[in-house]
C-alpha positions as a Markdown table, in Angstrom:
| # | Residue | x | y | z |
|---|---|---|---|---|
| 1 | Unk | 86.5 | 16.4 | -7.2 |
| 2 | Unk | 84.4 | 17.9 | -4.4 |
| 3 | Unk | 83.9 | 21.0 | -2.6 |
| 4 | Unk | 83.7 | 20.9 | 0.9 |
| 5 | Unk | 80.2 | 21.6 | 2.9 |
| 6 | Unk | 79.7 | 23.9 | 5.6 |
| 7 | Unk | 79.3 | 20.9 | 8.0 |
| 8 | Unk | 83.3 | 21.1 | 8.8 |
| 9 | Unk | 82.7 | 24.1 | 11.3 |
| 10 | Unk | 79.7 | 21.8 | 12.7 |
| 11 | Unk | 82.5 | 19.1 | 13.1 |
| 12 | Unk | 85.1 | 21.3 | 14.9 |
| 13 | Unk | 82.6 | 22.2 | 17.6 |
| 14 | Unk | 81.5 | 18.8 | 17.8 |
| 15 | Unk | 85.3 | 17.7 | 18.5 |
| 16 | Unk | 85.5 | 20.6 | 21.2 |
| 17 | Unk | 82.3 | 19.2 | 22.9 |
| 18 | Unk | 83.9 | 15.5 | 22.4 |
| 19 | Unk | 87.4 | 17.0 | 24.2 |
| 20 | Unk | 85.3 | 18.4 | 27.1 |
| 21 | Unk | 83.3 | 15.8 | 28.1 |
| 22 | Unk | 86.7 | 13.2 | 27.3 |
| 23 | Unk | 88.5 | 15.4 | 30.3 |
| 24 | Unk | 87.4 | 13.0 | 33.8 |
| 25 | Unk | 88.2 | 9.9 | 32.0 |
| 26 | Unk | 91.1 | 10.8 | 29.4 |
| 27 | Unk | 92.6 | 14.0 | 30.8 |
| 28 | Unk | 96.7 | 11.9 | 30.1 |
| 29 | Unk | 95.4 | 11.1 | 26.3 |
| 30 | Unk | 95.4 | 15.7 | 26.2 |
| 31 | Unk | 98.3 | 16.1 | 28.1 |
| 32 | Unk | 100.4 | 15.4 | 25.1 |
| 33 | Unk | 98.7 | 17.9 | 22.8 |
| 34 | Unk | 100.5 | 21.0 | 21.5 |
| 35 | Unk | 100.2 | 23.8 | 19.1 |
| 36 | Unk | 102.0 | 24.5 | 16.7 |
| 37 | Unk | 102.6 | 24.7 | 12.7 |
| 38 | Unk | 105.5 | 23.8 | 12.1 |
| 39 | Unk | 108.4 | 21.1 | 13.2 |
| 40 | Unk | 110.5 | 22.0 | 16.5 |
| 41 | Unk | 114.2 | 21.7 | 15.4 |
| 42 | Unk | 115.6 | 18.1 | 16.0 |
| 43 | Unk | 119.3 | 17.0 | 16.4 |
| 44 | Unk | 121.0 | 14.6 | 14.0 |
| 45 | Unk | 119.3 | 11.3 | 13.2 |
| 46 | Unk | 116.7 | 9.2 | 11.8 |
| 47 | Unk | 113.8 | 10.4 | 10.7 |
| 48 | Unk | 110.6 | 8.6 | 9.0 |
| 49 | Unk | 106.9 | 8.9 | 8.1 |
| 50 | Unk | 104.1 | 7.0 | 9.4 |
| 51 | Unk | 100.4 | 7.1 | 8.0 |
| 52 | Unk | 97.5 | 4.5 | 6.7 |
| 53 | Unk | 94.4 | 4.6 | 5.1 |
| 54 | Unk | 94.9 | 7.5 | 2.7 |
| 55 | Unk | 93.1 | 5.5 | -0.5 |
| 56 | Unk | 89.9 | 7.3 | -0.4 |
| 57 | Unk | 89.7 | 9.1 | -3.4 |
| 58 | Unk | 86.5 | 11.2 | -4.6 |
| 59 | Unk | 87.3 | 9.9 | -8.0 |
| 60 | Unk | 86.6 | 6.4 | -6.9 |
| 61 | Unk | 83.2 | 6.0 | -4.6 |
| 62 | Unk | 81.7 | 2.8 | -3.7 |
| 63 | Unk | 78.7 | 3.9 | -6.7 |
| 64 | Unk | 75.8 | 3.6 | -3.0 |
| 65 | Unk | 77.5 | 6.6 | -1.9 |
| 66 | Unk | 76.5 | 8.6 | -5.1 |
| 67 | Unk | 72.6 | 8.0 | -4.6 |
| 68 | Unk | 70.9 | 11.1 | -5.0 |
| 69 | Unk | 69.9 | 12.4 | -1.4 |
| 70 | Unk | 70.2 | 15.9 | 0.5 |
| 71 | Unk | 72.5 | 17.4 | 3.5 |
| 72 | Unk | 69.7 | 16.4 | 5.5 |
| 73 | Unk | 69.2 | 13.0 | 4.8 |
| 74 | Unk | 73.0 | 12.4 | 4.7 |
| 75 | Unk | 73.4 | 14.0 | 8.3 |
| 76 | Unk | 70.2 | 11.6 | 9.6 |
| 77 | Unk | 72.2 | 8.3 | 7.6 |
| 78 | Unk | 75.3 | 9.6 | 9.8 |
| 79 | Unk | 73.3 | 10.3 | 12.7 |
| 80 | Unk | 72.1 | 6.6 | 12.9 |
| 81 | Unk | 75.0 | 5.0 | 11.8 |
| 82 | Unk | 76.3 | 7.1 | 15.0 |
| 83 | Unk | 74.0 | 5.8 | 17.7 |
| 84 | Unk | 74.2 | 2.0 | 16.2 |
| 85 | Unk | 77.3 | 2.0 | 16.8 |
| 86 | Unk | 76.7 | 3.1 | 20.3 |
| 87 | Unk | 78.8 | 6.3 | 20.6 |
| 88 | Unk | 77.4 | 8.9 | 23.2 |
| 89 | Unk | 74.4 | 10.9 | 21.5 |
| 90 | Unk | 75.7 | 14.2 | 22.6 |
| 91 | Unk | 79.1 | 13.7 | 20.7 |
| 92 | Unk | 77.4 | 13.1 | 17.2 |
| 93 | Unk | 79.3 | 14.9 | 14.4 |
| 94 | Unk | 78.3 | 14.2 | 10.7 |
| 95 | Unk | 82.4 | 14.7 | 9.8 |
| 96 | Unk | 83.6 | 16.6 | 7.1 |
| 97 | Unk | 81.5 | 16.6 | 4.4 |
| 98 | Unk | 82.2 | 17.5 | 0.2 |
| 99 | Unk | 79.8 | 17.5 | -2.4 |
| 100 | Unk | 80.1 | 15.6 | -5.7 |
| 101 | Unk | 77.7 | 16.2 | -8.6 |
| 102 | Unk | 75.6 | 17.9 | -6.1 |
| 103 | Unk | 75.6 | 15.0 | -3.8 |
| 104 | Unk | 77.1 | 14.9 | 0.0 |
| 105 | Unk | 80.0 | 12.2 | 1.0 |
| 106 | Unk | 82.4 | 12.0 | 3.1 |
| 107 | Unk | 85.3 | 14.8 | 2.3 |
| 108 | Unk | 88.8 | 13.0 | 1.3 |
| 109 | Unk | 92.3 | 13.6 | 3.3 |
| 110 | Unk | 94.9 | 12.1 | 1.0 |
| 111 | Unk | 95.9 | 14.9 | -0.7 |
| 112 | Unk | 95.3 | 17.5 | 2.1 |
| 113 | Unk | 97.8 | 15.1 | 4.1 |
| 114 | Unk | 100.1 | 14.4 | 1.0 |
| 115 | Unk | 100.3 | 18.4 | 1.1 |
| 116 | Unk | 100.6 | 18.8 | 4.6 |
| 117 | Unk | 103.4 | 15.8 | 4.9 |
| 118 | Unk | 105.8 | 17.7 | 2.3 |
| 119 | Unk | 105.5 | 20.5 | 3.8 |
| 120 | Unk | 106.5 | 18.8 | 7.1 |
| 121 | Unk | 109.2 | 17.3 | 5.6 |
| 122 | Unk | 110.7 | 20.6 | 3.8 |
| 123 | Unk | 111.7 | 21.1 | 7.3 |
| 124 | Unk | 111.7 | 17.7 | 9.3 |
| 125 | Unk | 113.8 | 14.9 | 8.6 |
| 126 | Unk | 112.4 | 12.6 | 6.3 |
| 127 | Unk | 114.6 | 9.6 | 5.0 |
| 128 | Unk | 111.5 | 7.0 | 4.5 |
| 129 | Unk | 107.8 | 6.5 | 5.1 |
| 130 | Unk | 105.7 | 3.6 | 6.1 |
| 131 | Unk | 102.1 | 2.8 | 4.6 |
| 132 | Unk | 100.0 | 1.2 | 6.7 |
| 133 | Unk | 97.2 | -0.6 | 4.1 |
| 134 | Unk | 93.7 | 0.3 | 2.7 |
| 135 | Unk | 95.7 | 1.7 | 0.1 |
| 136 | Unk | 92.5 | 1.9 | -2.5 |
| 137 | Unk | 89.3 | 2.3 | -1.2 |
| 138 | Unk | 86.3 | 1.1 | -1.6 |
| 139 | Unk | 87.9 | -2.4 | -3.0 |
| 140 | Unk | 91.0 | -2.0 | -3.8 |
| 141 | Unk | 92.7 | -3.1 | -7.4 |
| 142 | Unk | 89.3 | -4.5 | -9.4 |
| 143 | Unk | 90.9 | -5.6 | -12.8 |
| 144 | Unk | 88.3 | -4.2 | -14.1 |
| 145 | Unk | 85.8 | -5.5 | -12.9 |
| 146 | Unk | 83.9 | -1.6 | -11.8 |
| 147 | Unk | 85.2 | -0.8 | -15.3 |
| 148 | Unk | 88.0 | 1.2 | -14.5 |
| 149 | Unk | 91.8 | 0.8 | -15.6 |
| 150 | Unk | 93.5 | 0.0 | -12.4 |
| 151 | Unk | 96.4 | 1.9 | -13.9 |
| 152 | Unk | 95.2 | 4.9 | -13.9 |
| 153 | Unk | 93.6 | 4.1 | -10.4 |
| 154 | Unk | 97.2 | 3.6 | -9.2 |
| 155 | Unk | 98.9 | 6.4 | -11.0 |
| 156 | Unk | 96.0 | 8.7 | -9.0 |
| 157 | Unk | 95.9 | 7.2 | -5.4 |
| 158 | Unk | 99.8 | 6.3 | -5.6 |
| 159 | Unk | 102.0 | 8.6 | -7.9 |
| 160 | Unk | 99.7 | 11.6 | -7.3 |
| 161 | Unk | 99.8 | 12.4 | -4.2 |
| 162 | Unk | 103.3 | 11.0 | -2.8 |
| 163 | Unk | 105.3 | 9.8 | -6.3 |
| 164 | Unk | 107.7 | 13.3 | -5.5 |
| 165 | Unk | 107.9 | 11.9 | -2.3 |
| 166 | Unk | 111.9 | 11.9 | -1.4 |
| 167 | Unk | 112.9 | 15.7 | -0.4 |
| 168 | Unk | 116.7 | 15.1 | -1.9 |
| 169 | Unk | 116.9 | 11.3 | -0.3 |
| 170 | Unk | 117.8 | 9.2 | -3.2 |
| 171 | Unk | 117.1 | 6.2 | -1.3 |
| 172 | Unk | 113.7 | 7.6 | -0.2 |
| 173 | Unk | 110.6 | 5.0 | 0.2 |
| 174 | Unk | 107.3 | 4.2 | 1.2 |
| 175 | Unk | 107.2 | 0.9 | 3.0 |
| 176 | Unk | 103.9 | -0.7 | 2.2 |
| 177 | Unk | 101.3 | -3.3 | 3.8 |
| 178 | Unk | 98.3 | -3.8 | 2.2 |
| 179 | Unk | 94.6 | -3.8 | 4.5 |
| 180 | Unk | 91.8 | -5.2 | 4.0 |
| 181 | Unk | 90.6 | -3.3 | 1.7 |
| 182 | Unk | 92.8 | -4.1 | -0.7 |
| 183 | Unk | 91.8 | -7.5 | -0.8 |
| 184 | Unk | 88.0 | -6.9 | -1.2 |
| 185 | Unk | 87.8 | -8.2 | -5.0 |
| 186 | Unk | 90.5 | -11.2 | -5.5 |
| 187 | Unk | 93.9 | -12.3 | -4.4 |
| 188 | Unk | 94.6 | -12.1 | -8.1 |
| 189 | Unk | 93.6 | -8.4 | -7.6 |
| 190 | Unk | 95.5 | -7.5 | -4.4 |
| 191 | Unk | 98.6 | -9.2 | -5.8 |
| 192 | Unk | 98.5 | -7.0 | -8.4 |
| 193 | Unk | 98.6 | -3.8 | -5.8 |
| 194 | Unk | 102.0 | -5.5 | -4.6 |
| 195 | Unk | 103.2 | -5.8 | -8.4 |
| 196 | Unk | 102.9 | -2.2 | -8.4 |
| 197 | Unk | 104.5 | -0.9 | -5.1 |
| 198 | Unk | 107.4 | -3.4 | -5.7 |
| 199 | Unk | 108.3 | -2.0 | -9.2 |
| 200 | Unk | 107.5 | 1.5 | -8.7 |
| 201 | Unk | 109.3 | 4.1 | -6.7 |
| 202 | Unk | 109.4 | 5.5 | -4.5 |
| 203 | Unk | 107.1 | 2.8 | -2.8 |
| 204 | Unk | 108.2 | -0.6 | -1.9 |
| 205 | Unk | 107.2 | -3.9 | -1.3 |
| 206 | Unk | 108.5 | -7.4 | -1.2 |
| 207 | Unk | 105.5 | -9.9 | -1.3 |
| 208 | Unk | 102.8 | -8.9 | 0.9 |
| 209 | Unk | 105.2 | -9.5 | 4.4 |
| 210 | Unk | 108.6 | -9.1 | 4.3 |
| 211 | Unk | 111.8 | -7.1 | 6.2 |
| 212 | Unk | 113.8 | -4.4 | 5.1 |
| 213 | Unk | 117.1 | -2.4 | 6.2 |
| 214 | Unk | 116.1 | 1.4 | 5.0 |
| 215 | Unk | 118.9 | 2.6 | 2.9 |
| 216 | Unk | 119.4 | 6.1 | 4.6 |
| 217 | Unk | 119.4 | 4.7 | 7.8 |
| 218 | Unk | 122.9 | 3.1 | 7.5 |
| 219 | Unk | 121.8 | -0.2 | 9.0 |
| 220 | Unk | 120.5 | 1.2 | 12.3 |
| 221 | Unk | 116.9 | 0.3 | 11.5 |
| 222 | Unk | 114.7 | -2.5 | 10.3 |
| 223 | Unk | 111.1 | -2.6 | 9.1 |
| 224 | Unk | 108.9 | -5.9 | 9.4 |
| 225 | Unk | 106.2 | -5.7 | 7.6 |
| 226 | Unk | 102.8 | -7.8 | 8.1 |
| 227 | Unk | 99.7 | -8.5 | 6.4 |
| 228 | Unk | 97.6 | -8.5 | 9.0 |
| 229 | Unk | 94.4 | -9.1 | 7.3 |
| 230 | Unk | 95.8 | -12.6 | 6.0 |
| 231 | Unk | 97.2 | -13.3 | 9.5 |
| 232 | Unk | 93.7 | -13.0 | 10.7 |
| 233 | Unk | 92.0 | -14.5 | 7.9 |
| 234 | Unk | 93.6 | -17.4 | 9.7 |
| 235 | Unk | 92.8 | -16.8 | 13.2 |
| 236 | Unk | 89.1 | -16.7 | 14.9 |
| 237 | Unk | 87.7 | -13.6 | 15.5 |
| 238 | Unk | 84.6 | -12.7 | 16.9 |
| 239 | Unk | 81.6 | -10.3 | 15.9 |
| 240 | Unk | 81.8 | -6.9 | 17.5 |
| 241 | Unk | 79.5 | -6.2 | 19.6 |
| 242 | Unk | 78.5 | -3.5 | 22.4 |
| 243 | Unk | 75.9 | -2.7 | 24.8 |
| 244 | Unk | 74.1 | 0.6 | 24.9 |
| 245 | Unk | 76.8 | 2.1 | 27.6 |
| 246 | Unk | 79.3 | 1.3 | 25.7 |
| 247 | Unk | 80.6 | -2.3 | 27.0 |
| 248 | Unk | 81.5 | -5.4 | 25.2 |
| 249 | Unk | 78.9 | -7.9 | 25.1 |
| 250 | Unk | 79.5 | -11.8 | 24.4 |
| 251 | Unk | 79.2 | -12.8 | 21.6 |
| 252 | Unk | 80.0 | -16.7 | 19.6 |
| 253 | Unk | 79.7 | -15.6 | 15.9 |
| 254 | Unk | 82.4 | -15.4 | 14.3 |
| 255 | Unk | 83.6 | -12.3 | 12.0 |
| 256 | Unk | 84.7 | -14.1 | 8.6 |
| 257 | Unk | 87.2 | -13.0 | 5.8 |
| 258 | Unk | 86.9 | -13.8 | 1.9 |
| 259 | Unk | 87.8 | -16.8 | 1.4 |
| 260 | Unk | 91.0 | -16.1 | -0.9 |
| 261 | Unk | 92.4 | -14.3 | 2.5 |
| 262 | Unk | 93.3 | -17.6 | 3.9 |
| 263 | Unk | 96.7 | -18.7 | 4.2 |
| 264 | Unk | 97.8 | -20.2 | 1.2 |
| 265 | Unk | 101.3 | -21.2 | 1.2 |
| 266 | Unk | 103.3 | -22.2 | 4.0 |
| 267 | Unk | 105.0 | -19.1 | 4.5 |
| 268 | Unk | 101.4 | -16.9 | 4.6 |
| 269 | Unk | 100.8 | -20.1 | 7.4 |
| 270 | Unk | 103.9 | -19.1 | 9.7 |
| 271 | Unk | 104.3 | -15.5 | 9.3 |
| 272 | Unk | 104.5 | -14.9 | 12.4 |
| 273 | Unk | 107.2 | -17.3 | 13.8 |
| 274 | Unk | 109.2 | -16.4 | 10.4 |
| 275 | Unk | 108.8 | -12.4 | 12.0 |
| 276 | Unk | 110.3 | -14.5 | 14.9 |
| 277 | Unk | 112.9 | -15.6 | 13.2 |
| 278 | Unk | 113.7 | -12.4 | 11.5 |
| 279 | Unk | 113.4 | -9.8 | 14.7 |
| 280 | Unk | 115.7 | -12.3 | 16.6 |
| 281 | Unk | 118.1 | -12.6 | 13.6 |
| 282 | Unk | 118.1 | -8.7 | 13.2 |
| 283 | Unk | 121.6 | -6.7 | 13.7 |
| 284 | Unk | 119.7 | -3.3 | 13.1 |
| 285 | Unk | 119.5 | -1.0 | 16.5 |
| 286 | Unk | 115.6 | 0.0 | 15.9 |
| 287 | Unk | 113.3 | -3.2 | 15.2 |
| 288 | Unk | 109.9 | -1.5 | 14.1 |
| 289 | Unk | 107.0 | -4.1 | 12.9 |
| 290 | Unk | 104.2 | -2.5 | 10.9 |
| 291 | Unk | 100.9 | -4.0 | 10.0 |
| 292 | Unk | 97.2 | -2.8 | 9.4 |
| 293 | Unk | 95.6 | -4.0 | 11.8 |
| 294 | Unk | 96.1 | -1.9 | 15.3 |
| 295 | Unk | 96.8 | -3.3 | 19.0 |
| 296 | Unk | 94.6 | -1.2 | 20.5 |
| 297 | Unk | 92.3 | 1.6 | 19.6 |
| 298 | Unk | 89.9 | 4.1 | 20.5 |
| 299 | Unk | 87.2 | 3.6 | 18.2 |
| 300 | Unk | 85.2 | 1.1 | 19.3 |
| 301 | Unk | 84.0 | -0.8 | 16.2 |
| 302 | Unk | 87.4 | -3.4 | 15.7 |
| 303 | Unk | 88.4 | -4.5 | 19.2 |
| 304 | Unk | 87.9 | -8.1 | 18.5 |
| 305 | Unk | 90.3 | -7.8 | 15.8 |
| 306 | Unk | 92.7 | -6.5 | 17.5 |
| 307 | Unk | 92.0 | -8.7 | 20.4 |
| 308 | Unk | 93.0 | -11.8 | 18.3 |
| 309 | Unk | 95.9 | -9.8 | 16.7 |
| 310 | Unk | 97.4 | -9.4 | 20.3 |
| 311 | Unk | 97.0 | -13.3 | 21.1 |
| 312 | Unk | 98.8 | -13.7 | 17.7 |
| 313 | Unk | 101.3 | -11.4 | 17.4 |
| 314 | Unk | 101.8 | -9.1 | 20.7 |
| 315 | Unk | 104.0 | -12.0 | 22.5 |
| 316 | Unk | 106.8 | -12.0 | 19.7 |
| 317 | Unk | 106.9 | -7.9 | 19.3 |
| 318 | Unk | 107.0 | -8.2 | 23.4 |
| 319 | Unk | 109.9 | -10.0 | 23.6 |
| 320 | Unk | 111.5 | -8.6 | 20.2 |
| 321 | Unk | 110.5 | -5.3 | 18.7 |
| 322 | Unk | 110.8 | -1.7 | 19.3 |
| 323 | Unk | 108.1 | -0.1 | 18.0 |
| 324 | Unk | 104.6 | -1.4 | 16.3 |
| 325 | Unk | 102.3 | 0.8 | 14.1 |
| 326 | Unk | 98.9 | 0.5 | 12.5 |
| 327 | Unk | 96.1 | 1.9 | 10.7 |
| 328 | Unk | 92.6 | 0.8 | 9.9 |
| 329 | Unk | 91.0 | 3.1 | 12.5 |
| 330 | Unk | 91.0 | 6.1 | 11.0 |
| 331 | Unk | 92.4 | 7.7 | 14.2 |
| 332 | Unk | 95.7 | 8.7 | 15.6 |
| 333 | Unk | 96.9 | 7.3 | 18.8 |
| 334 | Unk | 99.3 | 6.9 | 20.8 |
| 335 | Unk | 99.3 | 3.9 | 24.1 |
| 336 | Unk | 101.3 | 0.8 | 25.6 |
| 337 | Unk | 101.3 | -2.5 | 26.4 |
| 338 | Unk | 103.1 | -3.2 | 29.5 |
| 339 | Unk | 103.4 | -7.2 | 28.2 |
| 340 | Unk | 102.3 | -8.9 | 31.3 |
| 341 | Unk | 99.3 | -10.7 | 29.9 |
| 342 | Unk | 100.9 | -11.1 | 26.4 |
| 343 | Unk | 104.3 | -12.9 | 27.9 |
| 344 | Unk | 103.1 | -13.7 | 32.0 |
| 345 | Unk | 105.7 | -13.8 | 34.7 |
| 346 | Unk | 108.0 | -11.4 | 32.7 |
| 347 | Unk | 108.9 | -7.8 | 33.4 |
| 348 | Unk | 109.3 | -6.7 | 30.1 |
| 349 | Unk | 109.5 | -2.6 | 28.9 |
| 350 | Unk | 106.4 | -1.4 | 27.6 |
| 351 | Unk | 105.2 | -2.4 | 23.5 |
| 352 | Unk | 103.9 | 1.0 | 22.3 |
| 353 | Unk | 101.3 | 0.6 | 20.1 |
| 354 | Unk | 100.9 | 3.2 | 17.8 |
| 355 | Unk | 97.8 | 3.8 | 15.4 |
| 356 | Unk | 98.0 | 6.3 | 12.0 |
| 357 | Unk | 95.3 | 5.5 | 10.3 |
| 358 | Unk | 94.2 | 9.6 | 9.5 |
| 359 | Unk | 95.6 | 10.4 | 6.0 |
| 360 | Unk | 92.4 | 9.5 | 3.7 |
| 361 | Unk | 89.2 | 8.8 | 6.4 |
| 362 | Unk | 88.1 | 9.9 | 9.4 |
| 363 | Unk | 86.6 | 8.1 | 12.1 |
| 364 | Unk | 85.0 | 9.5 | 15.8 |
| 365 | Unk | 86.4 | 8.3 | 19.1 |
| 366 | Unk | 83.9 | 6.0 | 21.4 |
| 367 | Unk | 84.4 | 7.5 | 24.2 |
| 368 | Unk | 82.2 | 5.3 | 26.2 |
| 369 | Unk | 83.7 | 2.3 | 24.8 |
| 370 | Unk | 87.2 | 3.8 | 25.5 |
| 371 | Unk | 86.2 | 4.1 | 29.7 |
| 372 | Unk | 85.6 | 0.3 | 29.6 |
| 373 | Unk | 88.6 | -0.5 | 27.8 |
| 374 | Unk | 90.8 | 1.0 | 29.8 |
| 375 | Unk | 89.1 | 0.0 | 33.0 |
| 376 | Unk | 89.4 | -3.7 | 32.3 |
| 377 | Unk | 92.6 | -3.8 | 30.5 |
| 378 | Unk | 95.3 | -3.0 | 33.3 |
| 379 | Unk | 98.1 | -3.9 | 31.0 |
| 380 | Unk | 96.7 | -1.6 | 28.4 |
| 381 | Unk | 98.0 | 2.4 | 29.0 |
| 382 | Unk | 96.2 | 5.3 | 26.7 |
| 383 | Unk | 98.4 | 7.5 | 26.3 |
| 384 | Unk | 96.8 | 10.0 | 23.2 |
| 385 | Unk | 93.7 | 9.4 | 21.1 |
| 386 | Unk | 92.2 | 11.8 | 18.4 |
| 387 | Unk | 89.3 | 11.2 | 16.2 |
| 388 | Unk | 88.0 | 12.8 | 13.3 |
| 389 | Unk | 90.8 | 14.6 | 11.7 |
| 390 | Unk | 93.4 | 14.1 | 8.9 |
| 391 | Unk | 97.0 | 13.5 | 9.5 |
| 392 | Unk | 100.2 | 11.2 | 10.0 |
| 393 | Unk | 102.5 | 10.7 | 12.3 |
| 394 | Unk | 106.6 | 11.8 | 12.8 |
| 395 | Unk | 108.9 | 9.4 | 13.8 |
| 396 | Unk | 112.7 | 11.0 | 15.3 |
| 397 | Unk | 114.9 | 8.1 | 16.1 |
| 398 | Unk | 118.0 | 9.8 | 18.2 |
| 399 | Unk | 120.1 | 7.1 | 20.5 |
| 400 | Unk | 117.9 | 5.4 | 22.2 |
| 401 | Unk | 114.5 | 7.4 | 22.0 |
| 402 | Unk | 111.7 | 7.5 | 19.5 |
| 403 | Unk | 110.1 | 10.5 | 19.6 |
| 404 | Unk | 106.7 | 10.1 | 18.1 |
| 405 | Unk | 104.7 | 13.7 | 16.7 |
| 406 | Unk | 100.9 | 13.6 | 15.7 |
| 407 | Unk | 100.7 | 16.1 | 12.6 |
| 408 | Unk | 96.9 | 17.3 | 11.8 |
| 409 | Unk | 96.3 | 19.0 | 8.7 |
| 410 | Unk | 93.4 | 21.8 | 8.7 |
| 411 | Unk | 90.3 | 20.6 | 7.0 |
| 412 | Unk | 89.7 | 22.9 | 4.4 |
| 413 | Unk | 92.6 | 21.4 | 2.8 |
| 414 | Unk | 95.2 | 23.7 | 2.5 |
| 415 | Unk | 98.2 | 21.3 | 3.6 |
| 416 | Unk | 99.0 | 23.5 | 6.9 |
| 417 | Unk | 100.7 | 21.4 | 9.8 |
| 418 | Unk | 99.3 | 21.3 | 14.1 |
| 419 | Unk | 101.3 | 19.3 | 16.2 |
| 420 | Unk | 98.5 | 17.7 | 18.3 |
| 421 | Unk | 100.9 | 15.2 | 20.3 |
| 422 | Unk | 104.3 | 14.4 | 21.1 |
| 423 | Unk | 105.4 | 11.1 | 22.8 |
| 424 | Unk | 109.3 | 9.7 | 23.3 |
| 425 | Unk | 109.2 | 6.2 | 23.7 |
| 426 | Unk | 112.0 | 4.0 | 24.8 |
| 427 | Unk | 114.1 | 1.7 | 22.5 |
| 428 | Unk | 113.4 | -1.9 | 24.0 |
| 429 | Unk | 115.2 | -4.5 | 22.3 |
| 430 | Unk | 118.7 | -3.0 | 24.1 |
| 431 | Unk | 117.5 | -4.6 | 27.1 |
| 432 | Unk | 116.0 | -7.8 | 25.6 |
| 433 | Unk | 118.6 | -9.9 | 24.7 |
């Protein structure tokens, strides 16, 4: 394991400068932040966990990130990567940063946020959890293939940090996607990821989509899970690509998938009119749909992705689903879709979109990119965005409000809690039908 670096009290004045200069354009996105350590008392009801991307794991580096080099030549690689991917100059932070074997990387979340979500829940009610895909980093399951055992890679990425998860619910799960990380060796291999959450508790999986009554719920909610990346894999997306302010530029090349991502049987091919089928068919009070790939984000590097994603998918969760939430930016962040270019001529509520993708990565807002989103996407409402921390989010389900909390965890990895946002959102399929 690592130690962390000195560059985390470099990262938390570069996220005050970031917050600052944020203020003219995203003043609501702070409005929502709080502080505080621990969980407000809630009334009776149904509580759940929400995070993504906690698979990084010092114990299992893409082998490029070990090459021998110093702080400063890790902080220039950081610094370039930065500025290619057009973020403002003046908001360059290199992130937390751990050493291993003498060598600077990236420092890990997933057990600082495994920490900091039971301690959370000692006090918070927590009757299940969703898992929001890029479960193993850098490749997911390699049957062998790096020459390691992939059980022991899932005993330390899985059953380490959350295989006490439960705090006295004996029903007590961790709903599970997988991302696209997962998939990075072979469909052989990422079906093998899903052989393991399905027999192993207290995760859960049923195929790689799927939709599930929670036990502890009693019926009042239902999760649809996605695989995203597969959904994709079937649609076209383009290449990413921004101008130095910031903007989207045109592009026609396409971004590709591996080639065992396709769709391969018919029901991988109508995923999402069978999520249709099942949201429609659905008795449960709270329909929440969960996937990998986010709505909306903050980040800058993935909008085309999720720009396909909403032509896919954003018209049935309009007309059917309460809640959606995501990962794959390693964000959190909180925002709306107000449905009127997904489902035109309607007056539908508000889709919140929300993204979790904190508990193992972190990523930097762009907040240049973020101006132009929002200024060209009327339908599109930020509502909370926060980059490069760890955490998860809080999900209270009381009558006919979700009230969403943002948990950060401090970065020296002592598992401590800060509320950073709070958000109620409005059950929706009540008035859909």
């Amino acid at each position: 394991m690592g130690t962390l670096w000195p560059a985390l009290y470099r990262r938390r004045a570069g996220e005050l400068l970031m917050m600052k200069m944020l203020a003219p354009l995203t003043a609501v996105l702070l409005l929502a932040g709080c502080a505080t350590t621990r969980p407000a008392d809630t009334p009776a009801g149904i509580g759940f966990l929400a995070f993504g991307d906690h698979g990084y794991s010092l114990d299992y580096l893409d082998p490029k990130d070990l090459a021998p080099r110093s702080e400063a030549d890790y902080v220039a690689a950081a610094r370039a990567k930065w500025l290619k991917e057009k973020r403002p100059a003046a908001e360059f932070t290199p992130g937390t940063i751990a050493l291993v074997g003498g060598v600077p990387v990236a420092a890990s979340g997933m057990m600082p946020v495994a920490r900091a979500m039971t301690a959370w829940c000692k006090t918070a009610t927590c009757q299940f959890g969703v898992m929001l895909g890029d479960n193993i980093y850098p490749d997911g399951p390699t049957l062998g293939a790096d020459g390691r055992d992939d059980g022991k890679r899932f005993q330390d990425i899985f059953v380490a940090p959350y295989g006490d998860f439960g705090w006295g619910q004996a029903d007590f799960r961790l709903y599970a996607v997988l991302g696209n990380h997962d998939w990075h060796i072979s469909r052989e291999a990422a079906l093998s990821e899903v052989a393991f959450l399905e027999k192993t508790r207290p995760f859960y999986m049923d195929g790689i989509s799927y939709a599930v009554q929670p036990p502890a719920a009693g019926g009042e909610v239902e999760v649809f899970a996605l695989d995203t990346h597969v959904l994709l894999a079937g649609e076209k997306v383009l290449d990413d690509k921004l101008a130095d302010d910031g903007s989207e530029v045109a592009t026609t090349s396409l971004d590709t998938s591996e080639p065992w991502t396709v769709p391969a049987t018919a029901a991988e091919r109508a995923m999402v009119a069978d999520l249709e089928k099942r949201l429609k068919a659905s008795t449960a009070k709270w329909k929440i749909v969960i996937g990998h790939h986010p709505l909306w984000s903050s980040a800058g590097g993935k909008f085309q992705q999720s720009r396909s994603l909403r032509a896919a998918l954003l018209p049935v969760l309009c007309r059917n689903a309460d809640l959606y939430f995501a990962g794959h930016e390693h964000t959190l962040e909180l925002a709306t879709d107000d449905c009127s270019t997904a489902v035109p001529g309607t007056k539908l509520p508000p889709m919140p979109a929300i993204v979790t993708g904190a508990a193992g990565k972190q990523r930097p807002l762009n907040t240049a990119f973020m101006g132009h989103q929002a200024r060209n996407n009327p339908q599109y409402r930020p509502i909370f965005a926060r980059g490069m921390v760890w955490g998860f989010a809080h999900v209270q389900l009381q009558g006919d409000t979700a009230a969403v909390t943002l948990v950060t965890t401090p970065l020296d990895g002592s598992g401590g809690t800060e509320v950073v946002a709070q958000h109620d959102f409005k059950r929706r399929s009540g008035v859909l039908r």
